[in-house]
C-alpha positions in Angstrom: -49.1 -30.5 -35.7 -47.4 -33.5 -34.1 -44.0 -33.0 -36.5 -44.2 -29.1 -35.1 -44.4 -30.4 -31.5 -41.2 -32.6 -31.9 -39.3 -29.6 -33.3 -40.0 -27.0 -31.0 -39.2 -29.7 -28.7 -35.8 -30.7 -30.3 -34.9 -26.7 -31.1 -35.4 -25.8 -26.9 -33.1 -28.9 -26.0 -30.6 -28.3 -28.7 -30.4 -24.3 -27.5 -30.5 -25.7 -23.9 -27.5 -28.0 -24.1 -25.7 -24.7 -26.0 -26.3 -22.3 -23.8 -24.6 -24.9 -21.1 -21.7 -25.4 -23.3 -21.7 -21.5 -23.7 -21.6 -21.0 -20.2 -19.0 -23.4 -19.3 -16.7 -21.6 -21.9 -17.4 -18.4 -20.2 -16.4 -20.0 -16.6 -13.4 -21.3 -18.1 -12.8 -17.5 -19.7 -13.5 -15.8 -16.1 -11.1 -18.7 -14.6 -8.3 -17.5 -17.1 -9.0 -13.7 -16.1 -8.6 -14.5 -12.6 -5.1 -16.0 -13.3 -3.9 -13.6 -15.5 -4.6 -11.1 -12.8 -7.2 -9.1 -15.2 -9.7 -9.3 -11.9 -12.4 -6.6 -12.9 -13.2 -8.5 -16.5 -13.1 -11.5 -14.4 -15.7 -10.7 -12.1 -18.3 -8.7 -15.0 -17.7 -12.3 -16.8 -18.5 -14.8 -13.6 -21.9 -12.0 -13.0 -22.9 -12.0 -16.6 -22.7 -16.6 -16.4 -24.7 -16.2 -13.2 -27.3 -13.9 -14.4 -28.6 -16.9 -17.7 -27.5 -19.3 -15.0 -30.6 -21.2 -14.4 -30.0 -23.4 -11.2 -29.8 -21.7 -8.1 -27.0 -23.8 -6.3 -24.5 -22.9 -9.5 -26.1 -19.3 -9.7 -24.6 -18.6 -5.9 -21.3 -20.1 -6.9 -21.2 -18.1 -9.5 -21.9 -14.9 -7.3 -19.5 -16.0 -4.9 -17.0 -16.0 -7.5 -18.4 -12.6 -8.9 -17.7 -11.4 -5.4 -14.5 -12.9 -4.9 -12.8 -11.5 -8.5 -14.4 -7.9 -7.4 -12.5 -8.0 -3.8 -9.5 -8.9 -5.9 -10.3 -6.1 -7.8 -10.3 -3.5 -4.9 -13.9 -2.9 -5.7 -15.4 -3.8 -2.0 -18.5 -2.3 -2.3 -19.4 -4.6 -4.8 -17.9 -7.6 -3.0 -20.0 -7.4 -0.1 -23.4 -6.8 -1.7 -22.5 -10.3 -3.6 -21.3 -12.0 -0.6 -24.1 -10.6 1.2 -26.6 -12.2 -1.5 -25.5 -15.2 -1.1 -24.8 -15.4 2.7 -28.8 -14.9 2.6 -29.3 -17.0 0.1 -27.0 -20.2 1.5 -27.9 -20.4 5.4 -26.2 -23.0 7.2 -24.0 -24.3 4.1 -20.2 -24.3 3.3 -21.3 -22.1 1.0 -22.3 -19.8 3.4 -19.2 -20.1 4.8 -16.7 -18.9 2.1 -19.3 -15.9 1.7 -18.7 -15.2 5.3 -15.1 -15.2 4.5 -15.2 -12.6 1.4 -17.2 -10.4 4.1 -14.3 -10.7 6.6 -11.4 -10.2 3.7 -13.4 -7.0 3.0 -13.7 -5.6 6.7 -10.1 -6.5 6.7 -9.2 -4.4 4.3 -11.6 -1.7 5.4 -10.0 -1.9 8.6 -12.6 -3.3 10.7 -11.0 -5.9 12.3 -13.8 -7.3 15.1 -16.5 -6.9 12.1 -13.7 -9.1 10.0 -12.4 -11.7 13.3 -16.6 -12.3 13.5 -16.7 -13.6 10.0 -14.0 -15.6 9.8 -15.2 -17.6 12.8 -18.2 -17.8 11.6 -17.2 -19.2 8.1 -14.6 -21.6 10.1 -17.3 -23.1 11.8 -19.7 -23.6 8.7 -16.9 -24.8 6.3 -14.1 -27.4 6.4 -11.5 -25.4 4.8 -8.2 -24.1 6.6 -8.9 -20.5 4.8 -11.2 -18.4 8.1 -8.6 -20.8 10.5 -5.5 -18.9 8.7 -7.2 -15.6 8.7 -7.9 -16.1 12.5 -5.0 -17.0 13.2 -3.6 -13.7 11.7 -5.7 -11.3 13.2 -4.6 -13.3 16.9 -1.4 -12.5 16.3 -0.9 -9.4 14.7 -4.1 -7.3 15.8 -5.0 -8.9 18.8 -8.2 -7.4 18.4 -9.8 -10.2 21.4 -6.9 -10.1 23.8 -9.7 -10.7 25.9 -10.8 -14.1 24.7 -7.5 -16.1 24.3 -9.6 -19.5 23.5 -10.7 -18.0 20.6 -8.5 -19.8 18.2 -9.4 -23.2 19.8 -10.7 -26.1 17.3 -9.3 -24.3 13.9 -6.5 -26.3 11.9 -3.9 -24.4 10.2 -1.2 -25.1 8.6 1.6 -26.1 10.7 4.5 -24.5 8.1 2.4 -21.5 7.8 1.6 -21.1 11.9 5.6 -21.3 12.6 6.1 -18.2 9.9 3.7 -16.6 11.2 4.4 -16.3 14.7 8.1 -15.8 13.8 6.7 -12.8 12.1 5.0 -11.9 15.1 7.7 -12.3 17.6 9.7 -9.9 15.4 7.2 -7.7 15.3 6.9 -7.6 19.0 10.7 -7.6 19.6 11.1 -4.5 16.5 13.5 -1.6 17.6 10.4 0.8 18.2 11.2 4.1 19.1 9.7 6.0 22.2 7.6 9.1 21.7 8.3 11.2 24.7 12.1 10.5 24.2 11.6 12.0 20.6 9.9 15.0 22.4 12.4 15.7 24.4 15.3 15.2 22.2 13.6 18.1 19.6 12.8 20.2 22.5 16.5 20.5 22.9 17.9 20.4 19.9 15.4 21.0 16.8 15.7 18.1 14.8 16.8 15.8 16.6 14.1 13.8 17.2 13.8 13.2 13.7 17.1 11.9 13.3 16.2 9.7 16.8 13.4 8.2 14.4 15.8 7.6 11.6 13.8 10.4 9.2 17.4 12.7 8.8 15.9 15.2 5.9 12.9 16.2 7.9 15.2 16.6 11.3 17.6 18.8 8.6 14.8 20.8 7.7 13.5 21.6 11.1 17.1 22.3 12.6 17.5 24.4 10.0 14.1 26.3 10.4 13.9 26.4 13.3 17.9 27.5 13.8 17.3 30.5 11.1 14.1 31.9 12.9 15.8 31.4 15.9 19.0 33.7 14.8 16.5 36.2 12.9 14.5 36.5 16.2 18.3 37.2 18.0 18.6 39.6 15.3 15.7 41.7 15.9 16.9 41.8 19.5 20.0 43.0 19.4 18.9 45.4 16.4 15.8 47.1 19.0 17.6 46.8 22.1 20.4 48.9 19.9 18.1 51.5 18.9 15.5 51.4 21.8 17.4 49.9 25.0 14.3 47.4 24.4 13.0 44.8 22.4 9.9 46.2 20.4 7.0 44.7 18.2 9.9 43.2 15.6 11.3 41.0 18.5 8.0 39.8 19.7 7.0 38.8 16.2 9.8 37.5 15.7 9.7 35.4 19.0 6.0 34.1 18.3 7.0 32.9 14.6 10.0 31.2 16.2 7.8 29.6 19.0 5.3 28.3 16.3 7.6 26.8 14.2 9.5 25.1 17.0 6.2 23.8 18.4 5.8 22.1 14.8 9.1 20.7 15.5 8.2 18.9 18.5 5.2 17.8 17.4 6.2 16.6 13.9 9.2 14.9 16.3 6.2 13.0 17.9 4.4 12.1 14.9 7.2 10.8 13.1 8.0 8.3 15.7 4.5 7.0 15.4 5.1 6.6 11.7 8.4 4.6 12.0 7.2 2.5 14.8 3.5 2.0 12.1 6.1 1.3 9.6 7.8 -1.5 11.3 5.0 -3.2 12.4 3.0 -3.1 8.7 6.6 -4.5 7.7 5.9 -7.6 9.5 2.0 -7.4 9.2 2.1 -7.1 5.5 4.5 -10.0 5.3 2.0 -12.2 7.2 -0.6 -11.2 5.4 1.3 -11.7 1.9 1.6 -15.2 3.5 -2.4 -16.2 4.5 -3.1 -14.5 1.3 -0.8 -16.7 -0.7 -2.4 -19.6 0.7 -5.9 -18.5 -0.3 -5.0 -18.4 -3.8 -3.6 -21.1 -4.1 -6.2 -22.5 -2.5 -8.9 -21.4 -4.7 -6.1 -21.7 -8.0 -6.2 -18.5 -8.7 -2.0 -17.9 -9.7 
């Protein structure tokens, strides 16, 4: 009985000691993944670790690192619940922190930037990494989303390289040849078109100039062809007229729209740079190349 005792003993140990040499191959697999750029496998291999992972504090990493490869992933829903998990699960830790900062990466990319500038301050107060700091710093300068609190950025460290490119980015951003909207109206009530060309899209200014030019001619058409026939314009002219007024109307508004697309345009130009930039620094950060 004794002899049994000492070998179901020996036989839980021995499996203990390889299902922690199992798992650190798997975290060194999931680690390979990540740098490979194969993010999705990553992440369903950092979740199945955590899963047989036994103790809690390496169970959360792990999660955090599920989260993380799922966000890299572009699976966001997934991301948050496992940020959220461990957020709950990590109150007032650094760990907490970098979960609050996976949160804010995906309201970043959902486009909710207060829900986003929130979590990054939050995780820059509760960890001592630069990362929420960069991310702040960011939104300060290309969102502006707290005009209203211009302190806001006070008591973060960043990267003194990485803050000069930055706000060169933003200062070109700010100083971009934008075009002006009503100028682009007026321009394409004039001329069809040319407030297109004005916001440097030629084909679609082409297009409407031409549209616009034939209806315009067919409608003079129908005018002279009624007034010929009738000495007045009938139902052809008037039909005619209303196509040529619809069309034209596109005109001016498509004149408008298109200068709200170049001026998006430049400043995602510079945006996306920046965030190429803070994004960089994260995986380096975190060695994920």
């Amino acid at each position: 009985m004794r002899r049994l005792l000492l070998y179901s003993i020996g036989l839980l140990i021995s499996m203990s000691i390889c299902s922690a040499h199992d798992a650190d191959e798997m975290v060194g697999f999931a680690k390979y993944l990540l740098r490979e750029g194969d993010y999705l496998a990553a992440a369903n291999q950092y979740r199945e670790v955590a899963y047989i992972e036994s103790a809690d504090s390496l169970k959360l990493d792990l999660m955090l690192w599920t989260a993380r490869s799922f966000r890299l992933a572009d699976i966001p829903q997934k991301a948050y619940q496992y940020s959220t998990h461990v957020r709950k699960h990590s109150a007032g830790s650094s760990l907490e922190g970098y979960a609050r900062l996976e949160m804010g990466l995906v309201a970043l990319d959902a486009g909710r930037v207060p829900e986003a500038q929130y979590s990054f301050t939050l995780a820059d107060s509760l960890t001592s990494s630069i990362l929420p700091a960069n991310y702040k710093r960011f939104l300060e300068l290309f969102y502006k989303s707290d005009s209203s609190s211009p302190s806001s950025f006070e008591g973060s460290s960043i990267n003194a390289d990485l803050d000069s490119k930055l706000s060169n980015l933003s200062v070109m951003m700010n100083n971009a040849d934008y075009k002006n909207p009503l100028a682009a109206t007026l321009f394409s009530t004039v001329l069809p078109g040319s407030g297109q060309f004005y916001a440097k899209h030629p084909v679609d200014g082409i297009q409407a100039f031409l549209m616009v030019g034939a209806l315009a001619f067919t409608t003079y058409m129908a005018y002279e062809y009624e007034n010929e026939r009738n000495d007045a314009p009938g139902g052809l002219f008037i039909s005619s007229a209303v196509i040529t007024s619809i069309f034209h109307a596109a005109n001016i508004l498509g004149a408008k729209k298109t200068v709200g697309y170049y001026n998006h345009r430049l400043r995602m130009n510079c945006s996306g740079e920046a965030r190429f930039l803070v994004d960089e620094e994260y995986m380096d950060y975190f060695e994920i190349h």
